[in-house]
N, C-alpha and C positions, 0 to 999 in steps of 0.2 A: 510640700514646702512652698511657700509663698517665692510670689517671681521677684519682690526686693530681696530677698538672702540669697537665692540663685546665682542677682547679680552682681551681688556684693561680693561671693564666694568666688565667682569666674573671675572679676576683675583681681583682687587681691593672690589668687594662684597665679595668674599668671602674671602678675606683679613678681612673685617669690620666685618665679621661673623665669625671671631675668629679660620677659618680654619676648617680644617674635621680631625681635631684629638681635644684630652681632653689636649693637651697643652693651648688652647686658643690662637694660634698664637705666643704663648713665642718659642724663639728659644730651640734646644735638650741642650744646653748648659747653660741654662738660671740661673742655680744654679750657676756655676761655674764661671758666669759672674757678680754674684752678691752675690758672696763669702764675708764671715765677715772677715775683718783682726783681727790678733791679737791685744788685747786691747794694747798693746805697741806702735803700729804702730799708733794709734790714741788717746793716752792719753795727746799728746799735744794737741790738739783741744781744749780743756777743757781752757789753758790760750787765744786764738783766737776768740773763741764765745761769743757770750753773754747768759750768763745763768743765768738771769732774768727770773721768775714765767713769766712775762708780755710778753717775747720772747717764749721760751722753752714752754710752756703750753699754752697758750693765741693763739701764730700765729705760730706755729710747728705742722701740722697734727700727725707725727709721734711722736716726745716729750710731745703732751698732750694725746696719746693712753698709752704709756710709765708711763707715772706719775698715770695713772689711775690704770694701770696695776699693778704699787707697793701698790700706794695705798689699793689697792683691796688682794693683797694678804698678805701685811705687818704691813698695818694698816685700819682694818675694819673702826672705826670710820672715818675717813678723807675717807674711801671709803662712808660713807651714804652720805657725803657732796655733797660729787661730784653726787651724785645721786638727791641730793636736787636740786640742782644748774640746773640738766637735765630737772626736775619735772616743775620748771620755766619757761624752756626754751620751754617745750611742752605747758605748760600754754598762754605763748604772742602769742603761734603762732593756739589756739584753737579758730574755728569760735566765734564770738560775744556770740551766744545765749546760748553757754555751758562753757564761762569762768567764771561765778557769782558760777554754780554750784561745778567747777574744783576749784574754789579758797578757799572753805568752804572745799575739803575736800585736797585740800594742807598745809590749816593750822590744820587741826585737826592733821596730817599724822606728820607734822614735826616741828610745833610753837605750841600746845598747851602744857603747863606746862606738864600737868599728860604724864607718858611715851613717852616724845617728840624725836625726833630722833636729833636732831644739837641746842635746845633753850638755851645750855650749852654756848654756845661762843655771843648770839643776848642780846642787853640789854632789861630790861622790857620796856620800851619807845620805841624802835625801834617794838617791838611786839606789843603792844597797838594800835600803828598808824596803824600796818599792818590788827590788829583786826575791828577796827572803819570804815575800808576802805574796808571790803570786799563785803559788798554787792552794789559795784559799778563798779567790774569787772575790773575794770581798767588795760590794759597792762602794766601800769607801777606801779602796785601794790607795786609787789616785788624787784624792781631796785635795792633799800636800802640793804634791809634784801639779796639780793645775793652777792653787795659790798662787805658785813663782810663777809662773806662766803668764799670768793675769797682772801680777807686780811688776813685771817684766815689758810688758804691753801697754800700762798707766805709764810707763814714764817717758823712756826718748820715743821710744815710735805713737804714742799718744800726742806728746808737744807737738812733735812735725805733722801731725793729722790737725791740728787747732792753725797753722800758718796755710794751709791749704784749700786750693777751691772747691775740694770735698768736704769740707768744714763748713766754708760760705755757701755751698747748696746746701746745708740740712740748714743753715739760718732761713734760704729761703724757705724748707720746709714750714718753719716754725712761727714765719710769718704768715703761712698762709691758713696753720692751725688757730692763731691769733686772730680771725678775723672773724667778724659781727654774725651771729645766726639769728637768723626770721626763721619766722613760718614759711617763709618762700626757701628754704633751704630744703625743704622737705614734699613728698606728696603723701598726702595721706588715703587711707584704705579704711576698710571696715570696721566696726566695734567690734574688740576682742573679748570685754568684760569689763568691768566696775571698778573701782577704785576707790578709798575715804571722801577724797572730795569732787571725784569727777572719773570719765571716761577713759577707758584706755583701747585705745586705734593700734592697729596696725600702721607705720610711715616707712618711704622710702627716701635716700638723700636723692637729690636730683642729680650731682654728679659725679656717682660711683656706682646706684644702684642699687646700693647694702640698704638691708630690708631690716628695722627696729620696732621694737612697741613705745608708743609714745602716752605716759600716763600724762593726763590735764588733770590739772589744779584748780579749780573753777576759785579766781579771788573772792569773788564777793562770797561765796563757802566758807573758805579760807578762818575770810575777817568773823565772819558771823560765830563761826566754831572756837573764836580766838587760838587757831593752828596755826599762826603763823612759825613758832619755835619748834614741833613737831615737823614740820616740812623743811625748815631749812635741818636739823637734824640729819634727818633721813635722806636731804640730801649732800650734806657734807659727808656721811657715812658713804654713800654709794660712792661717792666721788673718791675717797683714799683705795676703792676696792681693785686689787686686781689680781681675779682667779677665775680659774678656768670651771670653777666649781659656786661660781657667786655671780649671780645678775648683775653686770657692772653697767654703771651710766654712761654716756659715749657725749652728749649734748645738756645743758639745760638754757632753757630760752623764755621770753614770756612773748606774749602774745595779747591785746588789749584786754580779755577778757579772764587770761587764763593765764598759770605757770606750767611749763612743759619739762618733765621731764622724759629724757627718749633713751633706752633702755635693751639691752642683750633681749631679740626676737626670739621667745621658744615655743615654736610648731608645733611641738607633738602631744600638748596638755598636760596637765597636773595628776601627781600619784592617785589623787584623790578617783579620778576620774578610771585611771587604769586599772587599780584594784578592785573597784566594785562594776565598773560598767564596759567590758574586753565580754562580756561569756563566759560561760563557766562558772563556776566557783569563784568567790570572792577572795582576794591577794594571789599571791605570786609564792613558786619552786622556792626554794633556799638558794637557786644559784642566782636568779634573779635579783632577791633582796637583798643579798649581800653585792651584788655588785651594786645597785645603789645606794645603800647604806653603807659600803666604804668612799664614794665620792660625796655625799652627805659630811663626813667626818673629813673628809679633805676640805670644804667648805669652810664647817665648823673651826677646822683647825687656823687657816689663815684669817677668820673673826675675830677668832681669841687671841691671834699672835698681834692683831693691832688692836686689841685691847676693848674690842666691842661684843656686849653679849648679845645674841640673834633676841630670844626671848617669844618666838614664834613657829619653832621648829614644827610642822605640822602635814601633813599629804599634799592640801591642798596648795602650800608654797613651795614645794619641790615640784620643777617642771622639766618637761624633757626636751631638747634640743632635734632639731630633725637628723640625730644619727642616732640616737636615743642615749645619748649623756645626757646627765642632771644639774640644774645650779640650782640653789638657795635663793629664793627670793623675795618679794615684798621687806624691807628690813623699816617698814612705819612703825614699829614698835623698838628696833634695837637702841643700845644707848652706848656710850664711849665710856670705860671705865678707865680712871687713872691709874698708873701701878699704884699699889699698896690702898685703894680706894676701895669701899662698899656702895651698893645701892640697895635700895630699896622700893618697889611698888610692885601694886598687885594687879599685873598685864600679862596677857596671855591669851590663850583659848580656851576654854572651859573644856577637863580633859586632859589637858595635855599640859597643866601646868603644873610646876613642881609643889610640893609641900610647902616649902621655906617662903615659893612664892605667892599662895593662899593663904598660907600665916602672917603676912605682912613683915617677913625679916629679911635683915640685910641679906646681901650674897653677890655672889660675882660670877662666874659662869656654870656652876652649879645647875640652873633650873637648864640650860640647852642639851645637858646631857641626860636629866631626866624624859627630857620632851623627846631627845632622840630615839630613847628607849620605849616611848611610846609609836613613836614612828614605825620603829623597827619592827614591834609586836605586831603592829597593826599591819604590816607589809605581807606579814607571815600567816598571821591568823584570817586575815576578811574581816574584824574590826577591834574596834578602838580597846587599849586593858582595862576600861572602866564605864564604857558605855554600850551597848549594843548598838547596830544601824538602826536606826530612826527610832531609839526609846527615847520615849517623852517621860524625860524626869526631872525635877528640879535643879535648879543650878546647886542648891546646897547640898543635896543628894549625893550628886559626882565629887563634891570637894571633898566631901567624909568617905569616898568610897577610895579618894585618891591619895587621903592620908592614915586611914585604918587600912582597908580591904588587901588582901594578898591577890594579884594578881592570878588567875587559871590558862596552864599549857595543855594542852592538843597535842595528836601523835604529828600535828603538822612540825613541832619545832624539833629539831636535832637536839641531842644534850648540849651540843657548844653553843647552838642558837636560844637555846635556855637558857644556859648558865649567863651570857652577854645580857639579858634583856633582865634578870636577875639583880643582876651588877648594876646595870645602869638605873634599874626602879626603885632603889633601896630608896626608904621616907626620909633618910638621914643623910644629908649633905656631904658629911665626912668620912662616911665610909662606902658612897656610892663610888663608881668605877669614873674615872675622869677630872676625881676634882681633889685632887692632892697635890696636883701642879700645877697649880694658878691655867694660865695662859698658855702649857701646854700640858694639858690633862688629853688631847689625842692622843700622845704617842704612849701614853697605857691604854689606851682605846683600840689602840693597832695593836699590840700585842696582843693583844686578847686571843684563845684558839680557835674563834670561830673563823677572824682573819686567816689564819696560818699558812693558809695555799698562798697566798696575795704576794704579789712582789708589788712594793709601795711606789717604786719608782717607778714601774708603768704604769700605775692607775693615776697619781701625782702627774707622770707626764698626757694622759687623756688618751694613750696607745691599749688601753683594755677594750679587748671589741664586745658592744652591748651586746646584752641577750636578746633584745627586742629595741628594733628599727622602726620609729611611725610613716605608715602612709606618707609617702611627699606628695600626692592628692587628693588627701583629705584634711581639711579645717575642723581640729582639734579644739572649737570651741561652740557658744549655744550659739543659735538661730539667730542673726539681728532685731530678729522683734521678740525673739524671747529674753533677751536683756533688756531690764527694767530702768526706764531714764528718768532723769534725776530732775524733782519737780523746780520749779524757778524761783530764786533765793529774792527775797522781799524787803525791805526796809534797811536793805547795808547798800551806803554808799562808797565807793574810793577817791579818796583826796590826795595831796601832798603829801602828808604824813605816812602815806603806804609806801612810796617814793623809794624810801630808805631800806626796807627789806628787799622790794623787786633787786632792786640793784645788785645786794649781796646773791640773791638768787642767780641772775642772769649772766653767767659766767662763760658762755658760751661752750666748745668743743674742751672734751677731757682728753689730756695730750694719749694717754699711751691704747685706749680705746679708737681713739681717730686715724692713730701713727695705724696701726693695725688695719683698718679699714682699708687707708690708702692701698697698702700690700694687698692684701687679701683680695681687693677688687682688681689687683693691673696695673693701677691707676700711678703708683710708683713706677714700675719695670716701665709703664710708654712715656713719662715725666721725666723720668731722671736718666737722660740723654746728653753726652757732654758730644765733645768739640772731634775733627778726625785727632787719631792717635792719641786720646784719652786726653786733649787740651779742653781749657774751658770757654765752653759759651758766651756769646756778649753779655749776656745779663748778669754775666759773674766779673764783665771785667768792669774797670773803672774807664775815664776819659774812653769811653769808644763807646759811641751811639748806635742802637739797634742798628739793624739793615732796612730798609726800606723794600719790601718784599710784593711790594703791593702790583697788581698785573692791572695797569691802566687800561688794557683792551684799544677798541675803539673809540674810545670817548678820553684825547687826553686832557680837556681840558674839564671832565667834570672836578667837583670839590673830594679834597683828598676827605679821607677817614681821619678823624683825630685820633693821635694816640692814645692808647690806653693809662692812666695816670700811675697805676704799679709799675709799668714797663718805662716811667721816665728818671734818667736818674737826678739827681738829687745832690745838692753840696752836703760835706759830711765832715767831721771835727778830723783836723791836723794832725793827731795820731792814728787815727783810722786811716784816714788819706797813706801815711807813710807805711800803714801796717798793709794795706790792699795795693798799693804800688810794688813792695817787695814782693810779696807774693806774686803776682803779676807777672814782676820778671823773671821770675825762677822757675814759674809755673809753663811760659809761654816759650815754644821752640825758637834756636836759633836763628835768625833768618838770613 
């Protein structure tokens, strides 16, 4: 191994191993870069956002830790709720044979009359029902009785959390997700592999630590290939994603040369890779493949619920995360379909794409569940249903092999592992397994018997433990000088006129990707620090100036430090003013 990949490889492990200090990789500066502004500098945010229960709590990592957190300290009862509501949530997602037991003592704990914790807001009918129904375990027991719960928690204890300075810190949060991303936001690391129009690196944020893949864009590529429509696409696509089973975009940025996008980091490399080059025999057990092929179809199913078909379903874009869960990635080929809408074009990978879409016919998500069905085969078998590894055969060849030939089973597949990969290869759109219901053709995917063991709610919630964990010190990709660099693009120049795209590109930080980050690194829990006895901090109050904190030492006459311009406050409009003075006083102990 050459001594540039050694030290590319040293450097980048121990990049993803958080560093050899108790920062965890956050830069020395990391507070200061993610300093709170004064509530003035973000009290307009408040008319900009949507502060809807259903936004701010529901899909804000950080606004529903926030709401909990008042809760919790302001109003105990609306705190049991929220703990009710948790109790549920561990309930759908407890193996089969302990939720009859879990369910007798969740109603005792919070729906039986005598000392009930929440039976105060449930009517007796909604609890009757819930009573009659419990010795049949059902997941969706409690669906009902947590609606009102949830209806209950949107309205007065919701308002009184929008007048409060647990309200005015999550605006500070959101001005601080609001704010400009460079290439100085990030350090970057080795070439992980390739891209349509450029490199994709390994990067790290400088102050959290959290380690991403960042694909470049090379513009003058770009322009030349006329992709400007194709990138943005693909990345307004990434940008609506959020699942635990789909590459989601965290940043997009540009940079003088380049468009970045920076990207869900997965360690452990591509099916592609595990199925043919682990040892052994080419693919994976049945218990293996089904556990990735049912988070494959959790993937597929949150594409198709917002209405986008992948169109690339294939080994080599399913990749493993360092616990060995899998996301769906690369989506440079998916597209947005409107309800009631068809598309048409013939994209894909030779192999693996459907009939309808080598015939050049309309369809809609139809070819993702053929492609999955080759995925699947291929998990099972060691290779593709219509190709052998490394036959050289024409690309015409495989289209006729993919719309006449009957695919051949091995004693490797089960009858249910048959029948599924059956179902989903049929040449006929209409009567393949999957696509009789638009946008949710998974949940006939899940019933299927090959699933049958499966409880969908712990794989959905990412509580299913992989059958195979990658190395956390090995670098699941090629050699730096065995990826091949991209020769230098000649005769495109950039003008004004490109202007107009960067712009829309350059959006900076994706809130609920970021909101997550923060958590996940710390970086919340050592921030979000209020006043003694749960009052708030200067920067939350109005008329009251920081503190002057500064230890003048021996030298009192050297020049002070100038303040920092986030931390100054700021005049701010007449209703605001009177809406933060309230607050203020009702918020602030008696003196």
């Amino acid at each position: 191994m050459e001594l540039e990949n050694i030290v590319a490889n040293t450097v980048y492990l121990k990049a993803r191993e958080g560093g050899g200090d108790s920062n965890k990789g956050k830069s020395k500066k990391w507070r200061k870069i993610l300093q709170f502004p004064h509530i003035s500098q973000c009290i307009g945010l408040r008319d900009k956002l949507d502060i809807r229960y259903s936004y701010v709590v529901d899909q804000q990592p950080i606004g529903r830790l926030l709401f909990r957190q008042f809760c919790q300290d302001k109003q105990p009862a609306s705190h049991r709720y929220n703990l009710f509501l948790d109790a549920i949530v561990k309930y759908e997602i407890e193996m089969d044979e302990n939720r009859t037991e879990l369910a007798k003592d969740l109603f005792e704990q919070y729906l039986r009359n005598e000392g009930s914790e929440v039976v105060d807001i449930l009517n007796d009918s909604l609890i009757t029902q819930c009573e009659e129904r419990l010795g049949s375990g059902g997941k969706e027991l409690f669906v009902d009785v947590a609606q009102t719960v949830k209806s209950f928690l949107a309205g007065e204890p919701f308002t009184a959390f929008l007048t409060s300075f647990y309200f005015y810190r999550y605006l500070q949060w959101k001005w601080l997700e609001a704010q400009p991303v460079t290439y100085k936001t990030f350090r970057m690391y080795r070439v992980l592999g390739k891209g349509g129009f450029g490199e994709v690196c390994a990067c790290q944020v400088r102050a959290t630590g959290k380690m991403y893949a960042c694909k470049k864009l090379e513009k003058k590529r770009i322009k030349k290939r006329k992709g400007e429509a194709m990138v943005l696409i693909e990345k307004n696509i990434l940008q609506k994603i959020n699942s635990k089973f789909v590459v989601s975009l965290a940043y997009a940025y540009e940079t003088k040369d380049a468009l970045c996008l920076v990207l869900t980091i997965m360690n452990g490399g591509d099916l592609k890779f595990h199925i043919y080059n682990m040892g052994g025999e080419p693919g994976f057990d049945l218990n293996r493949a089904m556990f990735y092929a049912a988070e494959v179809v959790c993937g597929l199913e949150h594409l198709h619920h917002q209405g986008i078909v992948y169109r690339d379903c294939k080994p080599e874009n399913i990749l493993l995360d360092d616990h060995g869960h899998v996301r769906i990635s690369d989506l440079g080929l998916a597209v947005e379909i409107l309800e009631g809408d068809m598309v048409r074009g013939r994209v894909g990978t030779v192999g693996y794409m459907a009939p309808e879409v080598i015939d050049n016919e309309k369809y809609t998500f139809s070819p993702d569940w053929f492609s999955f069905g080759c995925l699947l085969y291929e998990m099972i078998e060691g290779q593709a249903p219509f190709r052998a590894r490394k036959e050289k055969v024409k690309r015409e060849e495989v289209d006729r092999r993919v719309k006449e030939d009957q695919e051949k089973y091995s004693h490797k597949f089960s009858e249910e592992a048959k029948s599924l990969c059956q179902q989903l290869l049929k040449k006929n759109p209409k009567t393949r397994l999957g696509c009789k219901c638009g946008r949710h053709g998974a949940k006939d995917v899940k019933l299927h018997s090959f699933f049958q063991c499966l409880n969908w709610k712990r794989v959905e919630a990412g509580i299913w433990e992989p059958p195979f964990v990658p190395d956390p010190h090995a670098v699941y990709a090629k050699d730096v000088l065995d990826i091949e660099q991209f020769s230098t693009v000649k005769g495109v120049n950039l003008d004004a006129t490109d202007d107009s795209f960067y712009s829309k590109f350059n959006t900076g930080s994706v809130s609920i990707p970021w909101q997550n980050e923060m958590i996940e690194t710390e970086c919340f829990k050592e921030l979000n620090v209020l006043g003694p006895n749960n009052t708030p901090t200067p920067d939350l109050l109005i008329n009251h100036p920081p503190p002057n904190n500064e230890n003048r030492g021996c030298f009192p006459f050297r020049r002070k430090k100038k303040q920092s311009a986030r931390t100054r406050e700021i005049p701010v409009s007449e209703c605001h003013l009177l809406e933060l003075s309230q607050s203020q006083s009702s918020e602030m102990p008696a003196s």
